[in-house]
N, C-alpha and C positions, 0 to 999 in steps of 0.2 A: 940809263941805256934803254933803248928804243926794243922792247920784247916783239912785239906786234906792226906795222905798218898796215894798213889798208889805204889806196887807191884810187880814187873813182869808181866806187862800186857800182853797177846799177845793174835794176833785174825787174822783169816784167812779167807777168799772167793773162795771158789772154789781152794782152795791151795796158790792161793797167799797169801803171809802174809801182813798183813796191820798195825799192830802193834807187832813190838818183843819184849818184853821180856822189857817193859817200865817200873822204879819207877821215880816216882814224887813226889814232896811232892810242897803244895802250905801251906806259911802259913798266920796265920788270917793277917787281913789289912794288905796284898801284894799286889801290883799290878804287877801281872806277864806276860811276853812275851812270845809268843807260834811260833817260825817263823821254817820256812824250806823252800826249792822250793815246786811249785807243786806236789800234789800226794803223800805227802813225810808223812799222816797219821796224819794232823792237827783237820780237822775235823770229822777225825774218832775217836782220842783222845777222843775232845767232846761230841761223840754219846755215846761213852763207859761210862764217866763220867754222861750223861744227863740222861743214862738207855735205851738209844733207839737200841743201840746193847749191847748184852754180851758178854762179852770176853770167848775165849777158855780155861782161865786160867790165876790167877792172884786174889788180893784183891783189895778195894778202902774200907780207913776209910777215915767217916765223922763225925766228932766230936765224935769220939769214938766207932761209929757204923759200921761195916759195909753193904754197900747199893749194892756191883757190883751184886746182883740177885736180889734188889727190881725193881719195875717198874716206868714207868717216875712220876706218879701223887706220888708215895711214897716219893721220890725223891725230887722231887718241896717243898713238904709238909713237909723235912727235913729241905728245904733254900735252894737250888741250881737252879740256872735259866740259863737263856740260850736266846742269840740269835739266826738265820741261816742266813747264806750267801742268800739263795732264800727268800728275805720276805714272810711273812705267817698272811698278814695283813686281816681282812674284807673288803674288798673294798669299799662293799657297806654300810659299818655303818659308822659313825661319829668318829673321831678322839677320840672323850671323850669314845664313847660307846667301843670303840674296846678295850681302856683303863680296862675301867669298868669290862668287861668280863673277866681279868684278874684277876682285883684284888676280883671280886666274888669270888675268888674260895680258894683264902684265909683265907673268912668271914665264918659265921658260920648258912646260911640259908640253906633250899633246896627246889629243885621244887614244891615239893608240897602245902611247906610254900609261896611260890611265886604264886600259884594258887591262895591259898585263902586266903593271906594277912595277914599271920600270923605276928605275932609282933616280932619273931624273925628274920624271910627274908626281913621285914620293916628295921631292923636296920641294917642286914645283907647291902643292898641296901646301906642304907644311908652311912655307915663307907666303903663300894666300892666305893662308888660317891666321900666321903674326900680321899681315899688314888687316886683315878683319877687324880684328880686334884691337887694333891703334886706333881705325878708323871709328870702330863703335865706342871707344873710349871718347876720343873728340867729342862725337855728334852726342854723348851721355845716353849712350842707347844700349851700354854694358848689362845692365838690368834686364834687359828686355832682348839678350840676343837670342830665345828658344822661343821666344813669341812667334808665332804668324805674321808676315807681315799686315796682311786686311784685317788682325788685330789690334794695331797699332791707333791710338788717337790720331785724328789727324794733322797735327802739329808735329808728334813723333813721326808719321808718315813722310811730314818735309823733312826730318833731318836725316831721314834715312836714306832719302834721295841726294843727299849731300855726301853724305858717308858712304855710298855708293860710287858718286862720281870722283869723292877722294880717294878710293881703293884704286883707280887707275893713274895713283901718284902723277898728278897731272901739274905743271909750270906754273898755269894757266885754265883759270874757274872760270869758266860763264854760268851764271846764275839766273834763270830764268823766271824774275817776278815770285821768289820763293815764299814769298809773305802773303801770297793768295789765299784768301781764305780765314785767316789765322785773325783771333780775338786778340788783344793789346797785351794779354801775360803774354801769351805765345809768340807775338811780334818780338818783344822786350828780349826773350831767350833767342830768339834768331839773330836777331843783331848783337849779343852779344856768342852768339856761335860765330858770325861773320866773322868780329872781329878777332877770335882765337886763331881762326882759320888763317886769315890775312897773317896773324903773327906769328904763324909757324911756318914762312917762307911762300907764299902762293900768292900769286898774283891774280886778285880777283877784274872780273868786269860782271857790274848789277846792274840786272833791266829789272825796274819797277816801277809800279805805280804811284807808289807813295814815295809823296817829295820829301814829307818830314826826313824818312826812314834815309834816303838818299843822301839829305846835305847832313845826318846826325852821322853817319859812318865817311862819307866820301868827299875826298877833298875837291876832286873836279869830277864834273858831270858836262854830259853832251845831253842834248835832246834833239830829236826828231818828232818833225806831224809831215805825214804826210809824204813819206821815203826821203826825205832831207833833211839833211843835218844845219838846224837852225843858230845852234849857239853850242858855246863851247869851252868852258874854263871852267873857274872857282867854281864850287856846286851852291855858294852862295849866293854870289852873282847870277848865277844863271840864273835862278830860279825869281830873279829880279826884272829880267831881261824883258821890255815892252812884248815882242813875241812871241814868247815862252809865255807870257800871261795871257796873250793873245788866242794860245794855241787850245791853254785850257781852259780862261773861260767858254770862249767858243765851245766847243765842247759842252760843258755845263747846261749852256743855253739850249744845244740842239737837245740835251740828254730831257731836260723840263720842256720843252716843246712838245717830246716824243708823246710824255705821260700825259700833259694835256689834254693831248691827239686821242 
C-alpha cells in the first residue's frame, strides 16, 4: 500500500531549480534510499516533504490526504518526522528532557494545564516521560539519559537526534544523511539502529551519501543530481545504472580538479 505519493515536484531559488518535476512514491513499511552527489536536491526533497519549503508546483498524498500547503506542526501531527544533517539538539538539557520535549507534543496537555497542574498536562507529562524512555531505550542512549546533550559523543549525538524524532511516534522517518560524520564502528551501530527502527513498524526514507550504507540496508533507492530523479528501483541496480555512475564520477572529477586548482 502506497503510504506517500509525490507528483511533479519542482521548486526554484532565485531561478535555479532545485527540484524538477520529481514523483515519488514511498510505500508503508519500506525502507527507502535517497542518494545523488552533492547539491543534487536530497535535502531539499526533505524540506518539501517536512513542510519547511513549498513547492512551486506539484502534490504530496499522505495516507490519502494531501499535506504539500499544510505547515511543519500539521505535518508532524499527520506522522511524518524528520531528522537534519546540522543537529538541532538542547545542548543545555538532559538527554531524557531533550527527549521528552518531543514527545510532549504528541500528548494531549497544554501550557496553561502545566501552569496549574491540571490533571490532564499531569498525565500529558507522565505518557511523554513513558514514550522518552522507549525511545532512549531503542536509540541505547538509556545510560546517558541525565547527560547533557553537548555532552554526548558525536555518534550518541546522531542517535539522539533519532530518538527525538521517534518521540513524535511518527508513520514515517526521513532520515537526513544521519551517517555524517561518523567513523566505521559508529556507522556499523547506525545501521544496525536503522534496521531495529524499520523493524518496529516505521517506514523509513534515507538520504545519504554513502552507497554502501544505502544498498546494505535498502532494497530500492532513487537517485537524484541535479533536482531530477534519474533512476529508480533495486538499490542494486541503481547503483549500476550508466548515469548514476555518471553523476558520481563527475563529481569525483570536479572535486580533484578543485584541489588541484
Amino acid at each position: 500500500m502506497t503510504l506517500l505519493a509525490a507528483s511533479t515536484l519542482s521548486l526554484s531559488f532565485a531561478g535555479v531549480r532545485a527540484l524538477v518535476n520529481i514523483d515519488l512514491q514511498i510505500e508503508e513499511g519500506e525502507l527507502l534510499g535517497i542518494i545523488g552527489p552533492n547539491g543534487s536536491g536530497k535535502s531539499t526533497l526533505f524540506n518539501v516533504l517536512s513542510g519547511i519549503y513549498r513547492v512551486d508546483q506539484g502534490t504530496i498524498v499522505f495516507r490519502g490526504e494531501r499535506i504539500e500547503r499544510l505547515g511543519i506542526a500539521q505535518i508532524v501531527r499527520r506522522g511524518i518526522a524528520r531528522t537534519f544533517q546540522n543537529k538541532r539538539l538542547f545542548g543545555t538539557m538532559s538527554v531524557l528532557e531533550n527527549v521528552e520535549v518531543a514527545a510532549l507534543k504528541s500528548t494531549a496537555g497544554s501550557a496553561l494545564g502545566d501552569v496549574f497542574g491540571l490533571g490532564s498536562s499531569q498525565q500529558a507529562r507522565k505518557k511523554a516521560w513513558g514514550i522518552a524512555e522507549r525511545c532512549l531505550a531503542l536509540t541505547g542512549l538509556s545510560d546517558a539519559a541525565h547527560l547533557l546533550a553537548r555532552d554526548l559523543p558525536y555518534g550518541a549525538q546522531n542517535r539522539l537526534e533519532i530518538a527525538r524524532a521517534l518521540a513524535l511516534e511518527p508513520t514515517l522517518l526521513l532520515l537526513d544523511e544521519p551517517a555524517a560524520g561518523l567513523n566505521s564502528s559508529e556507522r556499523a551501530e547506525l545501521q544496525e539502529l536503522i534496521r531495529k527502527v524499520h523493524a518496529e513498524g516505521v517506514t523509513i526514507a534515507l538520504v545519504e551519501h554513502d552507497v554502501r550504507m544505502v544498498t546494505g540496508l535498502c532494497a530500492r533507492a532513487i537517485v537524484l543530481d541535479h533536482g531530477e530523479k534519474i533512476a529508480d528501483g533495486a538499490s542494486s541496480t541503481v547503483v549500476r545504472d550508466p548515469r548514476v555512475q555518471a553523476a558520481y564520477f563527475g563529481e569525483a572529477e570536479r572535486e580533484e580538479e578543485a584541489h588541484a586548482a
